[in-house]
C-alpha positions as CSV (number, residue, x, y, z in Angstrom):
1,X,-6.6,23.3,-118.1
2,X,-9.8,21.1,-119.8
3,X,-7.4,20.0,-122.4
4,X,-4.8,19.1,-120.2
5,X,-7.0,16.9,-117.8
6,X,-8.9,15.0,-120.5
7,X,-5.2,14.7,-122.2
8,X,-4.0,13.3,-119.1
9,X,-7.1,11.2,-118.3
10,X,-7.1,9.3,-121.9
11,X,-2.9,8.7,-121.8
12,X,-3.7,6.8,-117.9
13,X,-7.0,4.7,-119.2
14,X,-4.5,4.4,-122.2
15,X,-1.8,2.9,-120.3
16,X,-4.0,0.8,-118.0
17,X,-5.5,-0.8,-120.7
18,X,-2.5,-1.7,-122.2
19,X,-0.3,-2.2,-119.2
20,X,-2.6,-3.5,-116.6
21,X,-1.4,-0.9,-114.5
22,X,-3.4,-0.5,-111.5
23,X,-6.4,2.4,-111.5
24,X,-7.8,3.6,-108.0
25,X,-11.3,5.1,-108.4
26,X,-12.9,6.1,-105.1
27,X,-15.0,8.7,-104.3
28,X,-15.3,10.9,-106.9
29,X,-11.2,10.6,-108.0
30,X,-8.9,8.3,-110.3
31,X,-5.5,7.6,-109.3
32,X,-2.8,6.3,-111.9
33,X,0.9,6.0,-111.0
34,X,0.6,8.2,-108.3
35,X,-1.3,11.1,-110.1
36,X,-4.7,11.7,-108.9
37,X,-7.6,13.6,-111.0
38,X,-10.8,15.0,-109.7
39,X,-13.7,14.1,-111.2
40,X,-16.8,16.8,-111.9
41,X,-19.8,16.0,-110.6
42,X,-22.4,15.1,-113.5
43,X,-26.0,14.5,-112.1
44,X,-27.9,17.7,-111.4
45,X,-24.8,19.6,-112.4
46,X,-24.9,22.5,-115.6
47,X,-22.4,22.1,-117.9
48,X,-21.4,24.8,-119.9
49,X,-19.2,24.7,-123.3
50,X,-19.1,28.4,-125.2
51,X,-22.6,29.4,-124.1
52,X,-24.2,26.2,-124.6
53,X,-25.2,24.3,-121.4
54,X,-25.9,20.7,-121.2
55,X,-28.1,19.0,-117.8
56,X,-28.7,15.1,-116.8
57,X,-31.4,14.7,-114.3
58,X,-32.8,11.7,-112.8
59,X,-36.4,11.1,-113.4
60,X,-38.9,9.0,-111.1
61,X,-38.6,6.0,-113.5
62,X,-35.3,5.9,-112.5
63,X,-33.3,7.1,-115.3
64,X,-32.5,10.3,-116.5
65,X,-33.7,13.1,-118.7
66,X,-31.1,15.6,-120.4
67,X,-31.6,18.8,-121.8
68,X,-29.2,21.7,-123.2
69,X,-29.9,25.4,-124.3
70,X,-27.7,28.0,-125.2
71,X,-26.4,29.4,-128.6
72,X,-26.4,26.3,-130.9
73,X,-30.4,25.6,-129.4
74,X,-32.3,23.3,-127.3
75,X,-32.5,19.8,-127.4
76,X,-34.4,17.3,-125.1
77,X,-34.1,14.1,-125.0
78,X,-34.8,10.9,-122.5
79,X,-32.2,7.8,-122.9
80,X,-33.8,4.3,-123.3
81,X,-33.0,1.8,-120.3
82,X,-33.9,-1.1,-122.7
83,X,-32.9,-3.1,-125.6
84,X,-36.0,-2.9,-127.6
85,X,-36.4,1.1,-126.6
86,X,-32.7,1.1,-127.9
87,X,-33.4,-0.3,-131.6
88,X,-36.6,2.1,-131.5
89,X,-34.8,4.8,-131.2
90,X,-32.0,4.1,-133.6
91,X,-34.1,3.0,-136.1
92,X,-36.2,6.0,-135.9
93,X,-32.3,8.3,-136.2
94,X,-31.6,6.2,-139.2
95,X,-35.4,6.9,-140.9
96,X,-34.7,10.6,-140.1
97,X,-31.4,10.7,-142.0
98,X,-31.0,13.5,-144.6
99,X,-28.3,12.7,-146.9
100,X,-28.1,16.8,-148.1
101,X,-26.8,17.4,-144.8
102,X,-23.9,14.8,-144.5
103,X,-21.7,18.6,-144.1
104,X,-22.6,18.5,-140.7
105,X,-19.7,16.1,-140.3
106,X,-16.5,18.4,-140.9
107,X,-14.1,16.3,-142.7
108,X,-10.8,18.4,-141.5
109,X,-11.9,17.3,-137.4
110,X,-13.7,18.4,-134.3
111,X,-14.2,17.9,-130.5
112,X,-17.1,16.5,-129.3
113,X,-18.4,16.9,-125.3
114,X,-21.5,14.2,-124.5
115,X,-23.5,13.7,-121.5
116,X,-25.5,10.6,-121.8
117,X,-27.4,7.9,-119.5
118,X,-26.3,4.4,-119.7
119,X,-28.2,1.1,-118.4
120,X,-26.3,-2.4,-117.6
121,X,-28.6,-4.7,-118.5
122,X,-28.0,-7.5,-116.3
123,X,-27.7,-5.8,-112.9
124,X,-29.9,-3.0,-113.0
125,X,-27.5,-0.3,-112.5
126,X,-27.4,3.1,-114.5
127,X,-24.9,5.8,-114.5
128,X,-24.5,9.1,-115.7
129,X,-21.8,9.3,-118.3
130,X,-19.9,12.7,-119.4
131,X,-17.4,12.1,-122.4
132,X,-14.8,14.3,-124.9
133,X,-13.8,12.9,-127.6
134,X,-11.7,14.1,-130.9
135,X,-12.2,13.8,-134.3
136,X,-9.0,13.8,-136.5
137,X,-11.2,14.1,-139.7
138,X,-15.2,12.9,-140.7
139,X,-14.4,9.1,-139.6
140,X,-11.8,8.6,-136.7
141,X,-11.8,9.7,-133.5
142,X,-10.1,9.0,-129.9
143,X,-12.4,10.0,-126.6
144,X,-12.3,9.5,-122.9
145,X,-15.8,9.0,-120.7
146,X,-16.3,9.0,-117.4
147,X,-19.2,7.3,-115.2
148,X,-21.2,8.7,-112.0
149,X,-23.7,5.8,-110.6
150,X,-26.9,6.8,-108.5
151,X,-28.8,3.6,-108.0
152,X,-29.2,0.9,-106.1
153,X,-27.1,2.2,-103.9
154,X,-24.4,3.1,-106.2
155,X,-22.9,6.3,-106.0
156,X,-19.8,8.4,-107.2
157,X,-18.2,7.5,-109.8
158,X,-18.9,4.5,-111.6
159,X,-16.4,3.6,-114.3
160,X,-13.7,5.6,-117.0
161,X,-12.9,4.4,-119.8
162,X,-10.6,5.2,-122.9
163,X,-11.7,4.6,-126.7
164,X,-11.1,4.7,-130.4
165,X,-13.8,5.0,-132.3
166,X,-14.8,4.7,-136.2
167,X,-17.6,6.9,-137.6
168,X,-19.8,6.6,-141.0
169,X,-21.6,9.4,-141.7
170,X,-24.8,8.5,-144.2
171,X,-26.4,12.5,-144.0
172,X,-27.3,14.3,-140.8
173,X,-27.3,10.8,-139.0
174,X,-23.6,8.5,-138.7
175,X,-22.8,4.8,-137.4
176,X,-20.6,4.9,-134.7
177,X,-18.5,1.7,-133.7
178,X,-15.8,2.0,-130.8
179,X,-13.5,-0.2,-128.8
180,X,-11.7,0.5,-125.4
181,X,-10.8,-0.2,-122.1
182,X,-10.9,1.4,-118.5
183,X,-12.1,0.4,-114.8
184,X,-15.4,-0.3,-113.3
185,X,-15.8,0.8,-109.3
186,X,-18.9,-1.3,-108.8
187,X,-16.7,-4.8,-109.3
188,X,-13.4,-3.2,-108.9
189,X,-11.8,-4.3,-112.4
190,X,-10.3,-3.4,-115.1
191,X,-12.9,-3.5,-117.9
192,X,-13.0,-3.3,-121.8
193,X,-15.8,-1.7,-123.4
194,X,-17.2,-2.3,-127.7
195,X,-20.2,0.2,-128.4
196,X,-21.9,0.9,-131.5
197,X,-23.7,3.8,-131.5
198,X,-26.3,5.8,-134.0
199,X,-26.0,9.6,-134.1
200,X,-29.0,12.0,-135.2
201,X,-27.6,15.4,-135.8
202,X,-30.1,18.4,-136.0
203,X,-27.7,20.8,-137.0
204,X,-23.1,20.9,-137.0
205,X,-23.3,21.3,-133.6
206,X,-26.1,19.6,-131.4
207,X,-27.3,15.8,-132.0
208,X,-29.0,13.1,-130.2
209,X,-27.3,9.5,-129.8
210,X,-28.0,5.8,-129.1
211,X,-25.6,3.4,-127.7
212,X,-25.4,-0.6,-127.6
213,X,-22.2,-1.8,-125.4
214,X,-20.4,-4.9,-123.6
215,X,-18.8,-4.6,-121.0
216,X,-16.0,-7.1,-120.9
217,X,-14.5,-8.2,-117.4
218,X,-14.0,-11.9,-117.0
219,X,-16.5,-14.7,-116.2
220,X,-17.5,-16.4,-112.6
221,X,-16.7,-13.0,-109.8
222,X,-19.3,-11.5,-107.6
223,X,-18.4,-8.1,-105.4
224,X,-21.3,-7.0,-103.0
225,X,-21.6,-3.4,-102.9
226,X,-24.4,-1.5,-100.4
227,X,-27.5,-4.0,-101.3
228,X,-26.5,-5.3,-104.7
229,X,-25.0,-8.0,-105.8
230,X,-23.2,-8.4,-108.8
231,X,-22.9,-11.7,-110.7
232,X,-20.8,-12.0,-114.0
233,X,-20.8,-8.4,-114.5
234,X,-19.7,-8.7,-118.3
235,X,-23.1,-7.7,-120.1
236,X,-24.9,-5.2,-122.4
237,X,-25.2,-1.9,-121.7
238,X,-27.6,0.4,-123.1
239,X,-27.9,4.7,-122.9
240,X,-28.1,7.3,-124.8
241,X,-27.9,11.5,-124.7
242,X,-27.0,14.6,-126.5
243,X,-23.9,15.5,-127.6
244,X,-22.2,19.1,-128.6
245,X,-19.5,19.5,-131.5
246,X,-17.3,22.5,-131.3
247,X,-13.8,23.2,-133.5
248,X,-12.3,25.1,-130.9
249,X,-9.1,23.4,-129.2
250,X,-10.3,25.5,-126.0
251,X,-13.3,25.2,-125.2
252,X,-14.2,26.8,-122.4
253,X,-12.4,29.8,-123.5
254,X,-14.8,33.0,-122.8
């Protein structure tokens, strides 16, 4: 059932992008050509993947703290809402790296399952993000994310998206560059999305990630939502989170 929803979510983001067919998202759903997907809640919500849970919470700074435990082990970790914390903490993953433990990376593939906090930096808003993604071998990859807002008045789901993505690998920490395109529910557009991210891997399975994105949706629109305006809502985006690798094609199999 997982496989088949993330398989059907990533062919409609697909399509949109390519197409410009319409996507609905409201209240917590996506509809594409008449097919409609419910989307989990994120914030405040366990996930669990083969006995390892992962948790987003919002913090009284306004951003989020996320957390798993389980089998593979326990890993903390607080996104950065800003540019400078964002080179920090990437720069600290890279002076981390072990190049002995570039076997974390399996070069025949895996699944990965992220939950991660992101921060537009021109409006203020942040969002919870959830993502799957598929490695066909150590560098490329396909993955589908999904957004849930909680500030400023923005709530539900935020924005999905569909990506391809391009990893390096230097040791236990890899570059990660991706490209895609989905639909923002704060300005009601289609959007494309360019990331590069820097992953910190403590072991095959768990790592810690930072992400710098634009958001592409055209120049000169403003949508008021609740009490915020948004003006030119192209930007950067900023986040981070933890991320679980697994090699199972199921898994949430017991």
């Amino acid at each position: 059932m997982f496989k088949k929803l993330i398989s059907i979510l990533g062919v409609a983001l697909f399509a949109a992008t390519v197409h410009a067919q319409p996507i609905s998202v409201n209240n917590g759903q996506i509809t594409f050509g008449g097919v409609t997907l419910k989307v989990p809640d994120i914030i405040n919500q366990p996930i669990t993947i083969q006995g390892q849970t992962l948790l987003v919470q919002t913090n009284q700074s306004g951003g989020y703290n996320i957390s798993t435990y389980g089998a593979a082990g326990n890993l903390t970790n607080t996104p950065p809402q800003t540019m400078p914390d964002a080179f920090a903490r990437a720069k600290a993953y890279v002076e981390e790296n072990n190049p002995a433990n570039i076997g974390f990376y399996p070069t025949n593939g895996e699944w990965n399952f992220s939950v991660a906090g992101v921060f537009a930096q021109n409006s203020g808003q942040a969002a919870a993000q959830i993502s799957i993604e598929h490695y066909f071998n150590q560098n490329l990859g396909l993955g589908a994310a999904v957004l849930e807002g909680n500030q400023n008045g923005q709530n539900g789901t935020a924005a999905a998206y569909f990506y391809g993505s391009y990893r390096k690998p230097i040791g236990d920490t890899a570059f990660i560059g991706s490209l895609g395109g989905g639909y923002d529910n704060y300005t009601g557009k289609p959007m494309g999305i360019a990331k590069i991210e820097v992953e910190h891997r403590q072991s095959a399975h768990l790592s810690e990630f930072v992400g710098v994105g634009y958001d592409f949706e055209g120049f000169g629109k403003t949508k008021t939502q609740v009490n915020t305006t948004i003006s030119n809502p192209s930007g950067l985006i900023v986040g981070g989170g933890i991320r679980y690798s697994f090699s199972s094609l199921n898994p949430f199999a017991k």
